[in-house]
C-alpha positions as CSV (number, residue, x, y, z in Angstrom):
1,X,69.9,150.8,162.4
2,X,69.5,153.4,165.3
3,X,72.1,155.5,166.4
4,X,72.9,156.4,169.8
5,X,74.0,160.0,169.9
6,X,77.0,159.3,172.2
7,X,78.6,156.3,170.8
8,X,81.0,156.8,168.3
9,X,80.9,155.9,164.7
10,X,84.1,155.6,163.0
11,X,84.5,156.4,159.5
12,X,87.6,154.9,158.1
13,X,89.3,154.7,154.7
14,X,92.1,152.1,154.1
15,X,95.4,150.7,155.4
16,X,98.5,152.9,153.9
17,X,96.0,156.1,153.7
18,X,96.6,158.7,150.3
19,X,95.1,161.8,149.9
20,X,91.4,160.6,149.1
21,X,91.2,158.1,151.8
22,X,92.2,160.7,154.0
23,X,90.2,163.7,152.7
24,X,86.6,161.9,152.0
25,X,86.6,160.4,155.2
26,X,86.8,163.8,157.2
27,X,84.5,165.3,154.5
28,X,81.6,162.4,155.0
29,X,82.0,162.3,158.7
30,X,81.2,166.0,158.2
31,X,78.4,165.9,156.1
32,X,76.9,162.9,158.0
33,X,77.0,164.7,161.2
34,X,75.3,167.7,159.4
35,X,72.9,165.3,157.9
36,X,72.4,162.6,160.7
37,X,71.7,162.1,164.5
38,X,75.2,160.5,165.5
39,X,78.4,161.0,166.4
40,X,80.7,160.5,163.1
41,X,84.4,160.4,163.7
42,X,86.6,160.8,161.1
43,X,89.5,158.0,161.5
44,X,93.0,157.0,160.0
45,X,94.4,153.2,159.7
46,X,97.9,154.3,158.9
47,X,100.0,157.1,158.7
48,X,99.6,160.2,157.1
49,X,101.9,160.9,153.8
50,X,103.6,163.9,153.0
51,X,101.2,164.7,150.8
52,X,98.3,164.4,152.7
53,X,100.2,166.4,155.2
54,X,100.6,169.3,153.0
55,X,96.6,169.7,152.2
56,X,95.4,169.2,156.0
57,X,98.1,171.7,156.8
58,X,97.1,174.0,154.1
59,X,93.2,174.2,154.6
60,X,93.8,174.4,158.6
61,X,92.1,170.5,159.5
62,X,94.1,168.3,161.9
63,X,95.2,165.1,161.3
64,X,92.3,162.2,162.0
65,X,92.5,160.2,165.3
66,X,94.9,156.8,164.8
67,X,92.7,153.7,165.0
68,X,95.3,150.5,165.2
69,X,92.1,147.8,165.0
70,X,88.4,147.7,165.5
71,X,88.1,145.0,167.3
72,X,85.5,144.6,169.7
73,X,87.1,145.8,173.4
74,X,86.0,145.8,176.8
75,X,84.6,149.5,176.7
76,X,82.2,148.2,174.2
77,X,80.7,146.3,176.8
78,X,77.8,147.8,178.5
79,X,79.3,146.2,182.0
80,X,78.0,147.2,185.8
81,X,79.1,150.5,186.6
82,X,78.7,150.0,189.9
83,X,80.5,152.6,192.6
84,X,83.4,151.5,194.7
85,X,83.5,151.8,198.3
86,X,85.7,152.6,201.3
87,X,87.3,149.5,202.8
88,X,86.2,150.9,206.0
89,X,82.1,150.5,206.0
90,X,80.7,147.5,208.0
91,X,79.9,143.9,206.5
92,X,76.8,145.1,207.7
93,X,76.6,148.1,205.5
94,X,78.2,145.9,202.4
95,X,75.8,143.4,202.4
96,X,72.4,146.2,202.2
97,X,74.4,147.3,199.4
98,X,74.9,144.4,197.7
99,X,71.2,142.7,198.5
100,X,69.7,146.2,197.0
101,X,71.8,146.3,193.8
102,X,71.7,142.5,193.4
103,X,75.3,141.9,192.9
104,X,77.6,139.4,194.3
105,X,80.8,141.4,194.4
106,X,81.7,144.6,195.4
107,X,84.9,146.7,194.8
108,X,86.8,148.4,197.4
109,X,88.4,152.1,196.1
110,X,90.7,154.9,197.7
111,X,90.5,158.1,197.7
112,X,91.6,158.5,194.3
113,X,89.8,155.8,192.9
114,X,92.0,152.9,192.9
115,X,90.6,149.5,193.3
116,X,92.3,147.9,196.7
117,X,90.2,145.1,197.3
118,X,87.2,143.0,196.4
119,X,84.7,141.2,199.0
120,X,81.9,138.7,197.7
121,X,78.8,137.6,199.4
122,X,80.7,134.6,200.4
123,X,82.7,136.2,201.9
124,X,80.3,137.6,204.3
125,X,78.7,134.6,204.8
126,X,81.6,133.0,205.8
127,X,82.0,135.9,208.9
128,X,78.8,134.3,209.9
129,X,80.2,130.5,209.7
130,X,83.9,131.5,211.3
131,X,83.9,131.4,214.9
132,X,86.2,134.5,215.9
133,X,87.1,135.4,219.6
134,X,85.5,138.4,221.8
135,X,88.9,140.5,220.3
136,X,88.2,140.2,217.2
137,X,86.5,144.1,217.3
138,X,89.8,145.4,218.0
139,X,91.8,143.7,215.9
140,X,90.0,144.7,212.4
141,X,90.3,148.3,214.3
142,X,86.9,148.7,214.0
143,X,85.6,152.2,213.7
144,X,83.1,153.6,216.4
145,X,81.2,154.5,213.5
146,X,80.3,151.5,212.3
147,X,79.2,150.1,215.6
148,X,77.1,152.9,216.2
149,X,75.5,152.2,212.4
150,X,75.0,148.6,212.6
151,X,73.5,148.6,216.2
152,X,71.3,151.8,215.0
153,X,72.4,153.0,218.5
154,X,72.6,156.7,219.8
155,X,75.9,158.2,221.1
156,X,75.7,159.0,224.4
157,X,78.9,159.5,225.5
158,X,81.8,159.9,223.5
159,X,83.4,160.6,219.7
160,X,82.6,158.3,217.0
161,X,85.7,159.3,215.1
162,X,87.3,156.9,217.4
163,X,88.7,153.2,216.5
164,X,88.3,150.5,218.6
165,X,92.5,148.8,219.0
166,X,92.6,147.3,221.9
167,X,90.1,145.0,224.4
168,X,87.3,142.9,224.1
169,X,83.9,142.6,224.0
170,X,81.5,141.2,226.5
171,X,78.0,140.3,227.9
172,X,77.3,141.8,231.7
173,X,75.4,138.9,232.3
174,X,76.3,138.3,236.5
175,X,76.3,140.4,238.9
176,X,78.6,143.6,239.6
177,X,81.0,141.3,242.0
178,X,81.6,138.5,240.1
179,X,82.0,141.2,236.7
180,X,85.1,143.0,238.6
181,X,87.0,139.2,237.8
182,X,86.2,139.5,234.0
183,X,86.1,143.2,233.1
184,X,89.4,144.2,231.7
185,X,90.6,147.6,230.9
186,X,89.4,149.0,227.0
187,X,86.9,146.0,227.0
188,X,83.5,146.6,225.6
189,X,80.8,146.1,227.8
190,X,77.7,144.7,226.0
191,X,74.6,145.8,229.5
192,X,71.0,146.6,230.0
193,X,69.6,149.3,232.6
194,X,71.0,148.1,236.0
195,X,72.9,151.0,237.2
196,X,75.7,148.7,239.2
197,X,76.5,146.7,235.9
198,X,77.1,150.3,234.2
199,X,78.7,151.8,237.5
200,X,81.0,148.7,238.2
201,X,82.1,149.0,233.9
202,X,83.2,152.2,233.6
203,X,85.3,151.9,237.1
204,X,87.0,149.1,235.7
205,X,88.1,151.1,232.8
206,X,85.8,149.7,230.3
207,X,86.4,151.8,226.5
208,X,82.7,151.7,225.8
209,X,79.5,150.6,227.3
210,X,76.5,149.6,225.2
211,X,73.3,150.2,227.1
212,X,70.1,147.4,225.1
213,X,66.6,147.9,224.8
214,X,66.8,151.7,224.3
215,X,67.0,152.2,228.6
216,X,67.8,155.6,229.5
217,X,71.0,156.5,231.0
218,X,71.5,158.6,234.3
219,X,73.0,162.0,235.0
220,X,75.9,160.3,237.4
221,X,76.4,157.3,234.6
222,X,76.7,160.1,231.9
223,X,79.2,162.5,234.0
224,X,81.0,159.3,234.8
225,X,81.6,158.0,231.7
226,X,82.9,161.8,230.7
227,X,85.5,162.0,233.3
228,X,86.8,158.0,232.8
229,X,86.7,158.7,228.9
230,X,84.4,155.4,229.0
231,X,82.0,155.9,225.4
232,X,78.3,155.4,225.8
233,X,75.7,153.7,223.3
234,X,72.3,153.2,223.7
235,X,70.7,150.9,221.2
236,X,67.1,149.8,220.9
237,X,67.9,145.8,220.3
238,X,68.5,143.3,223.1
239,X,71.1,141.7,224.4
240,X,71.1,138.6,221.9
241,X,70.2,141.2,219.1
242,X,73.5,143.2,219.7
243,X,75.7,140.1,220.8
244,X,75.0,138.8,217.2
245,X,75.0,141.9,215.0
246,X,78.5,143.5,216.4
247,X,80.7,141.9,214.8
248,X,78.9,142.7,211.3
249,X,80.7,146.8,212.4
250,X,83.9,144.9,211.2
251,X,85.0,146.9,208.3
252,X,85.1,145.0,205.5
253,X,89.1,146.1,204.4
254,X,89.9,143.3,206.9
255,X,87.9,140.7,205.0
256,X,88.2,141.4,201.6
257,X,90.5,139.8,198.9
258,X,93.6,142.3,198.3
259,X,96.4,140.8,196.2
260,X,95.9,138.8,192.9
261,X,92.6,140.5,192.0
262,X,92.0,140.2,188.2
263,X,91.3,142.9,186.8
264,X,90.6,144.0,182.4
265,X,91.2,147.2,181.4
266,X,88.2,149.2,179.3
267,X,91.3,148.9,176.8
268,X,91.2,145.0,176.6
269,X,89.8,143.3,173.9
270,X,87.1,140.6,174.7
271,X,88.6,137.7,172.5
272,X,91.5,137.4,175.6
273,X,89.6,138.3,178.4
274,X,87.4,135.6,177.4
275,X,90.0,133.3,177.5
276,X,90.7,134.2,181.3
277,X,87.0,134.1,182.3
278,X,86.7,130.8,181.2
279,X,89.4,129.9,183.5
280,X,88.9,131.4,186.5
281,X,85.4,131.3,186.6
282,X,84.6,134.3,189.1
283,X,81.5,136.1,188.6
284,X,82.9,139.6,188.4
285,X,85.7,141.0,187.5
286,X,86.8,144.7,187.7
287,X,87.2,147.0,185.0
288,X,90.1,149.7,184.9
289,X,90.6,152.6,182.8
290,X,93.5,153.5,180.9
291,X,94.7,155.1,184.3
292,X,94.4,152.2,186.6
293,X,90.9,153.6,187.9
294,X,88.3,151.9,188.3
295,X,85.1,152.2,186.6
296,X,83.1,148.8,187.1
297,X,82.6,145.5,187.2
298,X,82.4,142.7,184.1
299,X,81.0,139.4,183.5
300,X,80.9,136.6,180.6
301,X,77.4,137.5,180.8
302,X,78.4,141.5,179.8
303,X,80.7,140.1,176.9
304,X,78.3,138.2,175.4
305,X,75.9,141.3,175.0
306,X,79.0,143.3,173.5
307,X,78.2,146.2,171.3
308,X,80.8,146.1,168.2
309,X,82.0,149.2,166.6
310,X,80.0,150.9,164.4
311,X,82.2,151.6,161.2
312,X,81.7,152.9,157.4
313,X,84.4,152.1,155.2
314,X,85.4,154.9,152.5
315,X,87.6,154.5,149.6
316,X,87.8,150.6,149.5
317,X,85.8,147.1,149.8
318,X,88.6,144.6,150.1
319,X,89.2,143.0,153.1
320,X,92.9,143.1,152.7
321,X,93.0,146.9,152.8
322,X,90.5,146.9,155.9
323,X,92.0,148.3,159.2
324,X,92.0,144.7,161.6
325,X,88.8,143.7,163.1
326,X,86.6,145.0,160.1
327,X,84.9,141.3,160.6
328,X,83.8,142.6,164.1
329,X,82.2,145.8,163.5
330,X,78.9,146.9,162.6
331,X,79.3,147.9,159.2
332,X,77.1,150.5,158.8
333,X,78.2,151.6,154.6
334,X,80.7,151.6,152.0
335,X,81.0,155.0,149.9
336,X,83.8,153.5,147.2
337,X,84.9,154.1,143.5
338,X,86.9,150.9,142.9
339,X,86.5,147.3,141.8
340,X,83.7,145.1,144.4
341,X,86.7,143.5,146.7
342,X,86.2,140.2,148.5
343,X,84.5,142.4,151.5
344,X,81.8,140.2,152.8
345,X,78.9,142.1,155.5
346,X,76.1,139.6,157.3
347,X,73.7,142.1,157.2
348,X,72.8,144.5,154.7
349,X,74.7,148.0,154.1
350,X,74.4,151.1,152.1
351,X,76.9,150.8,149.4
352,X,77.6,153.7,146.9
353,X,79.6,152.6,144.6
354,X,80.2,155.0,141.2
355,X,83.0,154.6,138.2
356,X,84.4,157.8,139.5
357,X,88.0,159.1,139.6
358,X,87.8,159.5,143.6
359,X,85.4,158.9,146.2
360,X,85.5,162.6,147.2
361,X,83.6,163.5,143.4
362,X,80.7,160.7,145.2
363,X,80.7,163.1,148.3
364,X,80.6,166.1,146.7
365,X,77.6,164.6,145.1
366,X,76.5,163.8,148.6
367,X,76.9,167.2,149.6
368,X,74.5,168.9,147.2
369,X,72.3,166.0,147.0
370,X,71.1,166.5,151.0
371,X,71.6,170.4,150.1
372,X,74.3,170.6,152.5
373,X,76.6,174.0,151.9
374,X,80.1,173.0,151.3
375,X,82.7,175.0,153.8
376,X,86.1,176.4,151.7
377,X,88.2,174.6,154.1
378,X,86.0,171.1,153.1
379,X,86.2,172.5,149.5
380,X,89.7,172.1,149.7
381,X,90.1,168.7,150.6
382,X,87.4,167.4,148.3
383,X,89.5,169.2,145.7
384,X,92.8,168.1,146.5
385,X,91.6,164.5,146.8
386,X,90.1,164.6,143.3
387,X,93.8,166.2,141.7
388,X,95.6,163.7,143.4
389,X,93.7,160.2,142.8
390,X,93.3,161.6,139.1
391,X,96.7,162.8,138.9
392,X,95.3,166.4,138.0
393,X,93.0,165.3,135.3
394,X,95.7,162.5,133.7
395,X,94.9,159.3,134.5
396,X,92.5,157.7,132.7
397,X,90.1,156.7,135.3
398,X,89.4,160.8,135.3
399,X,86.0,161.9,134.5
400,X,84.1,164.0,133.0
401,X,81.9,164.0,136.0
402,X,85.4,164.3,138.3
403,X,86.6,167.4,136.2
404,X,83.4,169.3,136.8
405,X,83.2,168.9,140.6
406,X,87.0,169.9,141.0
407,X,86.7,172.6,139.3
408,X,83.6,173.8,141.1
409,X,85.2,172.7,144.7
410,X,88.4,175.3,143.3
411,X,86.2,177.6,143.5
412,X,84.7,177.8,146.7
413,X,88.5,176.6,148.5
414,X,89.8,180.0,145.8
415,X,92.4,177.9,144.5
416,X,94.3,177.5,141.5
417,X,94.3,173.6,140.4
418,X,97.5,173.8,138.3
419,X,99.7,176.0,141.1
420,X,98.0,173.7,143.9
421,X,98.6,171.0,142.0
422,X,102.1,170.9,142.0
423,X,103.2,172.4,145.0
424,X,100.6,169.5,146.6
425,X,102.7,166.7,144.2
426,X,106.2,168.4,145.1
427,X,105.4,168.2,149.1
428,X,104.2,164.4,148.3
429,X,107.5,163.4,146.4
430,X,110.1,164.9,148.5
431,X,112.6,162.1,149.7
432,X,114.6,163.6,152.0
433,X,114.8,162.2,155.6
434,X,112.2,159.2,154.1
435,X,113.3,155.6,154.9
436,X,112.9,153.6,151.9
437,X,110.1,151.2,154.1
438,X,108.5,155.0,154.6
439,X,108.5,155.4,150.5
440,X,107.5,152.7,149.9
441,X,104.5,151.8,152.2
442,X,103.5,155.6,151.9
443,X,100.4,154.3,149.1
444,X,100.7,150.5,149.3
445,X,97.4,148.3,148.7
446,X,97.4,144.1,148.9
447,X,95.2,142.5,146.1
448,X,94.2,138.6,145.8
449,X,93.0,137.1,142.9
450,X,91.9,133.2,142.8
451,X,95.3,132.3,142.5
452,X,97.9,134.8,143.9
453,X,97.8,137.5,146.4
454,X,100.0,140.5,145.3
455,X,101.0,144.2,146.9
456,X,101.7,147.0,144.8
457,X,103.0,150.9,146.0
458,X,103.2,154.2,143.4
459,X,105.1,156.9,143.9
460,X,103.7,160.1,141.8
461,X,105.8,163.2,140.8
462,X,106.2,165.9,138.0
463,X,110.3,165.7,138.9
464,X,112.1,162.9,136.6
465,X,114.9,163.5,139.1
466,X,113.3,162.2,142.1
467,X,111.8,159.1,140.8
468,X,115.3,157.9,139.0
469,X,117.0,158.5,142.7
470,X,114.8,156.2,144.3
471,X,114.8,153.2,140.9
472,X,117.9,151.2,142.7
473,X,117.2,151.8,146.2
474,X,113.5,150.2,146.0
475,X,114.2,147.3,143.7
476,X,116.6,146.1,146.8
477,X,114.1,147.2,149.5
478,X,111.3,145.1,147.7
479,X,114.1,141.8,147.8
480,X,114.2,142.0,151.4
481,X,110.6,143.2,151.9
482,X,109.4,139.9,150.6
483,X,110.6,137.5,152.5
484,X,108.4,138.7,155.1
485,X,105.7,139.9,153.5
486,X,103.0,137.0,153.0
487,X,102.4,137.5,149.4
488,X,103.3,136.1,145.8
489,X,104.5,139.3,144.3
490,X,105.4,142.9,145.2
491,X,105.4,145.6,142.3
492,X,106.3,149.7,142.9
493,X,104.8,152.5,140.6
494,X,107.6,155.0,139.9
495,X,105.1,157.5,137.9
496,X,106.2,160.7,136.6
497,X,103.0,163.0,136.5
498,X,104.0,165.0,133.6
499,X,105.5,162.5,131.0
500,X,102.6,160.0,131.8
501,X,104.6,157.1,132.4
502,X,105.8,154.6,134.9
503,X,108.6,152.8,135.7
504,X,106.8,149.5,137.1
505,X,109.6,147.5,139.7
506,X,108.8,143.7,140.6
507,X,109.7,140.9,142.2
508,X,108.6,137.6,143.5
509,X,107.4,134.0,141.6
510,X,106.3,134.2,138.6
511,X,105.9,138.2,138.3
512,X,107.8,138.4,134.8
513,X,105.5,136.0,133.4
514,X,102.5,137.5,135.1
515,X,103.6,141.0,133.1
516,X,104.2,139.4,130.2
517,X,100.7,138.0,129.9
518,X,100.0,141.1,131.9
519,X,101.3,144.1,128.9
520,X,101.7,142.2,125.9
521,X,105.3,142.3,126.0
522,X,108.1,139.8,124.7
523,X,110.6,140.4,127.2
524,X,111.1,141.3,130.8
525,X,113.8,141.0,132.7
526,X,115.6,143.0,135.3
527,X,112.9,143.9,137.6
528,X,112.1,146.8,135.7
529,X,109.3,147.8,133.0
530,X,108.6,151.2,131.3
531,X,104.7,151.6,130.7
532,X,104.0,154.6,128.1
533,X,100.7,156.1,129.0
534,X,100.2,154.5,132.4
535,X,99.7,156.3,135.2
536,X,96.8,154.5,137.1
537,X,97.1,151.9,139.8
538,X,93.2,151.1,139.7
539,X,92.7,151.6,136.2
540,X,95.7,150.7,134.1
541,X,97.8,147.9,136.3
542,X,95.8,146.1,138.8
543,X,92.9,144.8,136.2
544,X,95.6,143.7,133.6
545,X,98.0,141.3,136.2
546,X,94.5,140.3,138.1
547,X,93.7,138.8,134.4
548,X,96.7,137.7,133.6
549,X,97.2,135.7,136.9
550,X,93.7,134.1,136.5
551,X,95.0,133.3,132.7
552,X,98.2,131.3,134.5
């Protein structure tokens, strides 16, 4: 699929991130944007543990951007970005705009960039269809400006800095006697080239005089005008021309809509703006940044042309462990070492898949495949990610394969696997100033099988100490935890690193009998099992109560 060089791809491991997810995705966002033309963003879908804190703080890396969903929002859009304008250019001025970019609406902004208003082509046509009377200049304080724009005229006479507040406008159509009875002081006096009709105006304390068909304008008229502060145009239209087109200098601030826009921020996500769209039914509607500023306008058209994220999943398939709105995106590829999930794409993806201890051995292999050079500081995590989903070489999903590349990434990061190891463990399994929903969510995952859905945390550490502290404490946090979490079962992995065991905590229907089918055992009772040589979540628990539940 092409990649645009701008938009973001994120690269995301699972809910509840450990050390792997973590690591490998900042490691393949790096190799892919050595590798690739794109912009690959490493991303988190949950918050960082302690010991994952520990090795980004070690090897110098910052903590990936949080990433709540990846559902499809309004900045995904590829809406009109179409420039605001002052509320104070003509209708005149508003509709060329509109006719050349082909819109329909068209924002009003400040200064700053703040939307204040919104006028529509029907609104301007309906200036043309209201009848309005000959004040109607000075009461939308009309600048001299515009007049001077929208009658193409030439200022004579005058500043057009100046706004029109007070008089009205009028045609000199009779003679100078009979226009002393309807002249009025600050009117504006629409007049052609007869020197009484502008003589006779600007004595009667006319603002402004507009002088038609482009006729030229005396020495007395001028120095006349100057000393009675009367303004002087002189257009090239004709008396009709400019009797019809004035009123299009009315700035369009005192036409436009003001209060109860709606507006969408670039924030929104198109599943509920598309709820209002359908209805309201305007054509437009603006778009605000996170700031309140305004940056365009949307339609249902736009949303229906929306790009989705473009996402590759590391260190799980399972739609469960997915951050929200994986059914949106783009999925672009899986780089995983567990079990195929229930993760379903509609069109094809590069999925690397390999019966590896961690995802981060499949990287490294990545790395030297595309003969990429691997930074110490990348070493590190790759390293660390491999000690701590293979519990420094322990567990029995540990290769051969996963050995070998550890050792090799120690080397470049020049660090000692044991001594890292359990200062990296000891910073994970510290307690202190942890709530128990904090312990325990720290490495959680949710599994389904055909007949249950069940979530299950672990808890590593080489201190015997720590893990008997936090037995009692759980057990009741898992009691309360379930009645609102919406599965069947929850189970905690209490494993101590150096004895290779685990204390295995449950609770929910039918999770005794699930572990006795589960580990062969005669008897369990009191939410509590010891497993002798057990250490591995992946490996050593989840295949043996996914068989047992589909045994039920």
């Amino acid at each position: 699929m092409p990649v645009n060089n701008n938009e973001k791809i994120y690269v995301i491991g699972h809910k509840n991130p450990d050390t792997d997810s973590i690591c490998s995705s900042i490691c393949y966002a790096y190799l892919k944007n050595k590798i690739s033309d794109g912009n690959f963003v490493p991303m988190r879908a949950g918050e960082i543990n302690s010991e994952t804190k520990f090795v980004l703080d070690y090897f110098g890396i910052e903590e990936p951007e949080y990433v709540e969903n990846v559902f499809t929002q309004v900045k995904d859009v590829e809406y009109r970005h179409m420039d605001g304008v002052s509320g104070e250019i003509s209708i005149k001025r508003a509709w060329e705009i509109l006719s050349a970019t082909h819109a329909t609406t068209l924002p009003s902004v400040d200064e700053f960039n703040n939307l204040v208003g919104l006028i529509t082509v029907r609104d301007i046509a309906m200036t043309y269809m209201e009848v309005y009377d000959n004040k109607i200049i000075a009461t939308a304080n009309t600048p001299y400006a515009n007049i001077i724009d929208t009658l193409s005229a030439e200022l004579i006479v005058g500043n057009k800095d100046k706004i029109v507040q007070s008089g009205k406008v009028l045609i000199a159509a009779a003679n100078p006697d009979m226009m002393e009875n309807y002249i009025c002081k600050d009117d504006i006096v629409i007049l052609g080239n007869r020197y009484e009709s502008q003589l006779c105006s600007i004595e009667m304390e006319a603002q402004c005089i507009i002088i038609c068909d482009g006729a030229n304008v005396s020495k007395t008229i001028k120095k006349l005008a100057e000393d009675r502060s009367c303004t002087i145009l002189k257009t090239p239209y004709d008396t009709y021309t400019v009797a019809r087109l004035i009123n299009q200098s009315i700035p369009i601030r005192y036409f436009m809509k003001k209060s109860n826009i709606i507006t969408f921020s670039s924030e929104d996500y198109i599943t509920d703006i598309r709820e209002v769209m359908a209805s309201k039914r305007h054509q437009y509607y603006p778009v605000l940044d996170e700031f309140g500023k305004y940056m365009g306008l949307i339609s249902q058209r736009n949303y229906l042309n929306a790009h989705p994220k473009k996402v590759i999943l590391i260190d799980h398939n399972e739609h469960s462990q997915a951050v929200d709105g994986i059914d949106e995106v783009t999925l672009l590829e899986i780089i995983d070492h567990h079990r195929i999930g229930g993760l379903q794409t509609i069109n094809p993806v590069y999925f690397r898949n390999q019966p590896l201890g961690c995802t981060a051995t499949i990287i490294y292999q990545m790395f030297v495949e595309n003969g990429i050079e691997i930074p110490s500081n990348i070493a590190g995590l790759l390293c660390s990610a491999i000690i701590s989903d293979t519990l420094m070489f322990r567990s029995p999903t540990c290769t051969v394969i996963d050995k070998e590349v550890c050792n090799s990434l120690a080397k470049i990061a020049s660090i000692d696997i044991e001594d890292f190891a359990f200062s990296m463990f000891d910073a994970g399994s510290k307690i202190k100033d942890k709530t128990l929903d904090e312990i325990f969510h720290q490495d959680y995952k949710e599994f389904s099988t055909n007949n249950l859905t069940f979530g299950i945390g672990q808890i590593s550490s080489f201190n015997r100490d720590v893990l008997s502290e936090l037995e009692n404490g759980i057990k009741n946090y898992m009691e309360n935890l379930y009645l609102s979490k919406d599965v069947d079962m929850l189970f905690f992995m209490l494993t101590n690193i150096y004895s290779e065991t685990t204390n295995l905590l449950y609770y929910g229907k039918d999770a005794e009998q699930i572990l006795k089918k589960a580990f062969k055992l005669e008897e369990v009772s009191g939410g509590c099992i010891t497993l002798n040589k057990v250490v591995s979540r992946k490996k050593q628990v989840i295949p043996k109560l996914v068989s047992a539940s589909n045994n039920l």
